[in-house]
C-alpha positions in Angstrom: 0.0 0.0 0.0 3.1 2.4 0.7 4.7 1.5 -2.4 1.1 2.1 -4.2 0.9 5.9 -2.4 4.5 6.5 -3.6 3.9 5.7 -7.1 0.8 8.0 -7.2 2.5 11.1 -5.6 5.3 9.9 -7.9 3.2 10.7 -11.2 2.1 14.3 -9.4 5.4 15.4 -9.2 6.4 13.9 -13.0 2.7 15.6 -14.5 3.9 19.2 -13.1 6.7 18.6 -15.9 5.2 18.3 -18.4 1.1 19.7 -17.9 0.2 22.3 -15.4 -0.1 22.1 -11.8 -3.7 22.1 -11.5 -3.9 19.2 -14.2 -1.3 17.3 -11.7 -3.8 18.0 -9.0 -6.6 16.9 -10.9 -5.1 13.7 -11.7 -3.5 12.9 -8.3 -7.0 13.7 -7.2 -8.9 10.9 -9.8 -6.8 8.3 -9.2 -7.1 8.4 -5.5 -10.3 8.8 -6.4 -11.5 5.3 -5.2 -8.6 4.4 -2.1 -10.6 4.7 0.7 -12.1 1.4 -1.0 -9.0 0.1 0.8 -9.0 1.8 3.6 -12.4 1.1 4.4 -11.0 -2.8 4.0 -8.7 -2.1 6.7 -10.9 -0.2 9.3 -13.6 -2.4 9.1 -12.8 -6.1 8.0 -11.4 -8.6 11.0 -11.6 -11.6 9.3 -12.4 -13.5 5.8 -16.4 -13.4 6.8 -16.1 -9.9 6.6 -14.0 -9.6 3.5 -16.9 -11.6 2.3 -19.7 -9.4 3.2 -17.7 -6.0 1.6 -17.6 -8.1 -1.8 -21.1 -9.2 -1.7 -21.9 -5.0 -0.7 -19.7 -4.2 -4.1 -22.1 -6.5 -6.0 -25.2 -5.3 -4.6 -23.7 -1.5 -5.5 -22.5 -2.4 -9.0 -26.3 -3.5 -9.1 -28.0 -1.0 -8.5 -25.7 1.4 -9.7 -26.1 -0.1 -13.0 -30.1 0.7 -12.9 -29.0 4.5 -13.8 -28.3 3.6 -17.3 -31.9 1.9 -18.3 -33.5 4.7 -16.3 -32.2 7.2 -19.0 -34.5 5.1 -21.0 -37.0 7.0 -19.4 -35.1 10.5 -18.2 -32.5 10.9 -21.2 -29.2 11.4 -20.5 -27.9 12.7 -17.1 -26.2 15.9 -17.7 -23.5 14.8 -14.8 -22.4 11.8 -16.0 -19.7 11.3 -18.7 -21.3 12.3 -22.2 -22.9 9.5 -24.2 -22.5 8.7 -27.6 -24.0 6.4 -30.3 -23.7 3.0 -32.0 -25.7 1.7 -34.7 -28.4 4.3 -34.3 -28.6 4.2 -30.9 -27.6 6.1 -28.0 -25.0 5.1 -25.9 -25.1 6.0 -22.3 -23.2 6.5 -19.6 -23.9 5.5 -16.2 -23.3 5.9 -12.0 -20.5 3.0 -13.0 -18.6 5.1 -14.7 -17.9 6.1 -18.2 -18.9 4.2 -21.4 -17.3 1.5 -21.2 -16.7 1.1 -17.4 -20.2 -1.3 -17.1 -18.4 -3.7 -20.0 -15.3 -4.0 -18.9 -15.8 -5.2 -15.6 -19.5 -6.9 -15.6 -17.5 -10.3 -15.8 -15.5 -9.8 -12.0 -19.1 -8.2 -10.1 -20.7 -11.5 -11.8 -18.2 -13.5 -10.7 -17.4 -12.2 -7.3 -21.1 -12.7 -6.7 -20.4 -16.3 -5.9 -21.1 -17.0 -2.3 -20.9 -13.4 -0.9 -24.6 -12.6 -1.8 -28.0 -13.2 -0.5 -30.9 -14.2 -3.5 -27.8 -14.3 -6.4 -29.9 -14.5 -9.5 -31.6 -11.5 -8.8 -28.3 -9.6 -8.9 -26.9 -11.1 -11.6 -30.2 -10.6 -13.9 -30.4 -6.9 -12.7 -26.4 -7.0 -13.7 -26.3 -9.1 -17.1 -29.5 -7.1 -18.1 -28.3 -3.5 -17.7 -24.7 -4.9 -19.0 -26.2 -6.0 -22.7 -28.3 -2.6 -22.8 -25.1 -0.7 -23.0 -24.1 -1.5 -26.2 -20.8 -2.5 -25.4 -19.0 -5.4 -27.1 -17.3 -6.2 -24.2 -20.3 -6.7 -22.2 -21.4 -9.8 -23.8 -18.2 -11.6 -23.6 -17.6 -10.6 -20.4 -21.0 -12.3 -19.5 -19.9 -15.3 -21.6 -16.6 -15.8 -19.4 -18.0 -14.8 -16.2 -21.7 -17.7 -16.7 -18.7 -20.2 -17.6 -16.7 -19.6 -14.5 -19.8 -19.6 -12.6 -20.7 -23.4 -13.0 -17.2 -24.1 -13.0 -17.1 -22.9 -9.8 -20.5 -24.6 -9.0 -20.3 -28.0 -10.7 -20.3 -29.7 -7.5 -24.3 -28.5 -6.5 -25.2 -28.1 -10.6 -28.2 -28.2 -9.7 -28.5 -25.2 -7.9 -26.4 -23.7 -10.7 -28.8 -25.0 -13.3 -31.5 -23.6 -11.6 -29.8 -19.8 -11.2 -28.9 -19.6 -15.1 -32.8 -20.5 -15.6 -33.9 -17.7 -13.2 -31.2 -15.0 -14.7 -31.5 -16.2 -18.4 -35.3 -16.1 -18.4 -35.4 -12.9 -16.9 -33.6 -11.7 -19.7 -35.4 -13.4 -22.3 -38.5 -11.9 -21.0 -37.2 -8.3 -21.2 -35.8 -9.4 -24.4 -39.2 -10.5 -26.4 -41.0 -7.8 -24.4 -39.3 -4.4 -24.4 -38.1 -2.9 -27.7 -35.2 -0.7 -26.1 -33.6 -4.0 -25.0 -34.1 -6.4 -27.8 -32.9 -3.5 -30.3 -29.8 -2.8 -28.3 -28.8 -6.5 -28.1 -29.5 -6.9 -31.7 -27.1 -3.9 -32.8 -24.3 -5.4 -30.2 -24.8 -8.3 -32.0 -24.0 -7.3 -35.4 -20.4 -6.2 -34.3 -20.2 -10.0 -33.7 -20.9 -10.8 -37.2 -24.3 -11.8 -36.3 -27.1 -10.9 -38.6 -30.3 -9.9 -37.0 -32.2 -9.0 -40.2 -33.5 -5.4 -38.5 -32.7 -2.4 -40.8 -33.0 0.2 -38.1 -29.6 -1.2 -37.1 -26.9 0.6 -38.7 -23.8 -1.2 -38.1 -20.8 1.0 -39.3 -18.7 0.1 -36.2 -15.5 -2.0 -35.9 -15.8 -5.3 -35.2 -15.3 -7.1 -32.0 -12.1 -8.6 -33.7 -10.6 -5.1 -34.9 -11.7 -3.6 -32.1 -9.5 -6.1 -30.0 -6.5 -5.9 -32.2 -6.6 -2.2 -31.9 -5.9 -2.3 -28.5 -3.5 -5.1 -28.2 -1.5 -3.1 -31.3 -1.9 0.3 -32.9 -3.7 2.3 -30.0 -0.7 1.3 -27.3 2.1 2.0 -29.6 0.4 4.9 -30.6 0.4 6.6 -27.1 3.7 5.3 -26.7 5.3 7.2 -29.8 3.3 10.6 -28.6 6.5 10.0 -25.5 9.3 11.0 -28.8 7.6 15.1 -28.7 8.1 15.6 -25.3 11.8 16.6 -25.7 13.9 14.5 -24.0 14.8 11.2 -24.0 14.4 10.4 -20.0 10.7 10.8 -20.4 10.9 7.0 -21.5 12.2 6.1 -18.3 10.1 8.4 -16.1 6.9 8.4 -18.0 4.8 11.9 -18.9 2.7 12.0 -15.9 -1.2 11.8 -15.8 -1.7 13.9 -19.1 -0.6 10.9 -21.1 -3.2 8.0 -22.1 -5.8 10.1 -22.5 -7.0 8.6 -19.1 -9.7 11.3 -18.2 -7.7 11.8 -14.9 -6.9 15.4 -16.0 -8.3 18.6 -17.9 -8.7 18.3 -22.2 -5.9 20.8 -22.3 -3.4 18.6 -20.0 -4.1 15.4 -22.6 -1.0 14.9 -24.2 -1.8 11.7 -26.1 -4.5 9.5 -27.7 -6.6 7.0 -25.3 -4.1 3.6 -25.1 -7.0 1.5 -24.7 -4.6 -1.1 -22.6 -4.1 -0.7 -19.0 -0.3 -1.5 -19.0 0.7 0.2 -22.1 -0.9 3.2 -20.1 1.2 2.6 -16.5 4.4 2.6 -18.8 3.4 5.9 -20.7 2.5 7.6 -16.9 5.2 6.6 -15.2 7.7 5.6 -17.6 9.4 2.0 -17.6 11.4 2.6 -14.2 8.3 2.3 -12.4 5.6 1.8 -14.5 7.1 -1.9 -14.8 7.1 -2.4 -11.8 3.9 -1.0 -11.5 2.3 -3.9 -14.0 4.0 -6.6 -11.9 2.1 -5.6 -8.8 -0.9 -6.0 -10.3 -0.5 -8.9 -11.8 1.2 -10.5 -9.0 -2.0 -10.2 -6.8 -3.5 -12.9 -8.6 -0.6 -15.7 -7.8 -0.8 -14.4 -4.6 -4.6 -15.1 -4.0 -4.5 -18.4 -5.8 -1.9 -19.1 -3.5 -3.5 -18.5 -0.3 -6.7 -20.6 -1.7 -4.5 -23.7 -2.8 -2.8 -23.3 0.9 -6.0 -22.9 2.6 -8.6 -24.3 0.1 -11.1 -21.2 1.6 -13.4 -21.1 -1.9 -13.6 -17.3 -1.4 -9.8 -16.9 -2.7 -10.8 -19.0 -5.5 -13.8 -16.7 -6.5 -11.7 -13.6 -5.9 -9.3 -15.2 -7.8 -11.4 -16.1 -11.0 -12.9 -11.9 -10.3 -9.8 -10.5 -10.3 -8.3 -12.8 -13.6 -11.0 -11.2 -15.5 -9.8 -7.7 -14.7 -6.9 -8.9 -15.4 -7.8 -9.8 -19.3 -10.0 -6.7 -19.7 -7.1 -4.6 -18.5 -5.4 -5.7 -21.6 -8.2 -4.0 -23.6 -9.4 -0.9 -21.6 -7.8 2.1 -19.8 -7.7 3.5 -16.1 -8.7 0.0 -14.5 -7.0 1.0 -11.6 -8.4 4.4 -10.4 -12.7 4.1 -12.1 -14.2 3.6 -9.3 -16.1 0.2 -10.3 -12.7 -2.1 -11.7 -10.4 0.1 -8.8 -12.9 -1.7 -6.6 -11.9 -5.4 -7.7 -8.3 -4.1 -7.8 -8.3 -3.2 -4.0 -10.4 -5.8 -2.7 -7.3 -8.0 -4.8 -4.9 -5.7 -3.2 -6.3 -6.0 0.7 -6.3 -9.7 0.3 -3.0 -10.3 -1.2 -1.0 -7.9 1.2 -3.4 -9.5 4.5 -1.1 -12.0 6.8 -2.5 -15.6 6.9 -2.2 -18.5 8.3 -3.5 -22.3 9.5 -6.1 -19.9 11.2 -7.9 -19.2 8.0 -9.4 -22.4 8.0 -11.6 -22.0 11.1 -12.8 -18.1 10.0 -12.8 -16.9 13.6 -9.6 -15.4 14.4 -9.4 -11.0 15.0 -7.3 -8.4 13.7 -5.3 -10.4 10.9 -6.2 -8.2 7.9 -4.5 -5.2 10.2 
């Protein structure tokens, strides 16, 4: 957590170099933006119960947080959230998860995370695979693919019950599906990205596919933001990174941006805070996940696999999106990762009753 406050205050002092003070504020500022999530973990969680209970309060959140984007069905857009746009003829709105592409790229961990730390599941997970395939994201719908899969892999010892869930949650969304135009016509135009012909010629679909879209972001975008690093003027900046103007991250002012969005969570650490930490950086992140699927193979506690399959999927979709690590809804997954990866253990895990070793 020290090294994580370092790094931040870090990339104030390397911004002020290269964008103005107030944009280094701004940014400093947004990606803090979601820490007391971890400090919250430390003040108020003794044990892996309690851990539990904060995850299954993040689902129920994400949940109804995600109801503000159908209700602009019904409102229009929300002049305070981030500005919505349009695919295939349709609007594309934001939402109280964050920006446009916030609710896709981290449906798959809430959905996953709901395993075991919620009360009445299927209702949370219709409410969130429902407003997830309204958003017209591509993302979205894999995410939901990978996260149902994990889900009975996880449960394929009481498939039953499992069975039995996907009825509830897919037949909720069938219903809404045949019955409600604004959802069936959204799903259709997300599904023409995928190649998929619905036969509806209201849908306009003059958008990338999901296959371009994907190679965009594992290629051209992140090398693109990289190469914006050669007009800054000196050669160091490759090692100390440009600060939070770079990446396009919506951490600071339009006139502070000094590059295209990267669309890739680790090409964007490197371009912030340059290879000498942004490396190191990356390997934190991804080191959180051996570290929980450590713990669960030493202690077999099912929650550290769950959090473990959560957390892999932000993992992926970091590959794919930007600022995964400070929007409030993915920074969540992060420092629930975090707090559980940094906590002491030991044999005392397996009984669930012991105080004071997350402190």
């Amino acid at each position: 957590m020290i090294f994580w406050i370092l790094a931040m205050i870090y990339g104030f002092f390397i911004s002020v170099q290269f964008i103005s003070l107030q944009g280094g504020i701004y940014g400093l500022v947004r990606i803090l933006f979601a820490f007391p999530i971890l400090l919250a973990l430390y003040a108020y969680t003794n044990n892996i119960n309690d851990v539990k209970h904060f995850s299954g309060y993040a689902v129920i959140f994400f949940a109804i947080a995600s109801l503000s984007l159908p209700l602009q069905f019904l409102t229009g857009p929300i002049p305070w959230f981030p500005a919505e746009a349009e695919r295939a003829g349709f609007v594309r709105f934001s939402s109280l998860i964050g920006s446009l592409t916030s609710i896709g790229v981290i449906v798959g961990s809430y959905m996953t995370l709901s395993q075991k730390t919620v009360k009445y599941q299927y209702i949370w997970l219709s409410i969130i695979v429902v407003c997830a395939v309204i958003s017209l994201s591509k993302a979205a719908i894999a995410n939901i693919g990978i996260a149902l899969t994990i889900l009975i892999l996880l449960n394929i010892k009481s498939i039953s019950k499992t069975i039995i869930t996907l009825i509830l949650v897919c037949g909720s969304f069938i219903a809404l599906y045949s019955s409600v135009d604004q959802i069936s016509n959204r799903v259709n135009a997300v599904l023409t990205s995928f190649g998929v012909s619905v036969g509806n010629e209201r849908i306009i679909n003059y958008d990338y596919s999901f296959r371009e879209s994907a190679f965009d972001r594992l290629t051209k975008l992140p090398l693109d933001n990289y190469n914006k690093l050669s007009g800054l003027g000196t050669n160091a900046v490759y090692l100390t990174g440009a600060g939070f103007g770079m990446a396009s991250t919506a951490l600071v002012p339009e006139a502070d941006s000094l590059a295209i969005m990267a669309h890739n969570q680790y090409a964007e650490s490197i371009t912030v805070f340059g290879w000498l930490i942004g490396v190191l950086i990356n390997i934190l992140i991804i080191s959180f996940a051996f570290i929980i699927l450590r713990k669960y193979l030493r202690t077999k506690e099912r929650f550290y696999l769950t959090l473990f399959a959560a957390y892999s999927i932000f993992l992926i979709n970091s590959i794919f999106a930007n600022g995964t690590i400070y929007q409030p809804s993915s920074a969540t997954i992060f420092y629930i990762a975090m707090f559980v990866a940094c906590s002491t253990d030991g044999r005392s895990y397996k009984n669930l009753h012991y105080s004071n070793k997350y402190r």
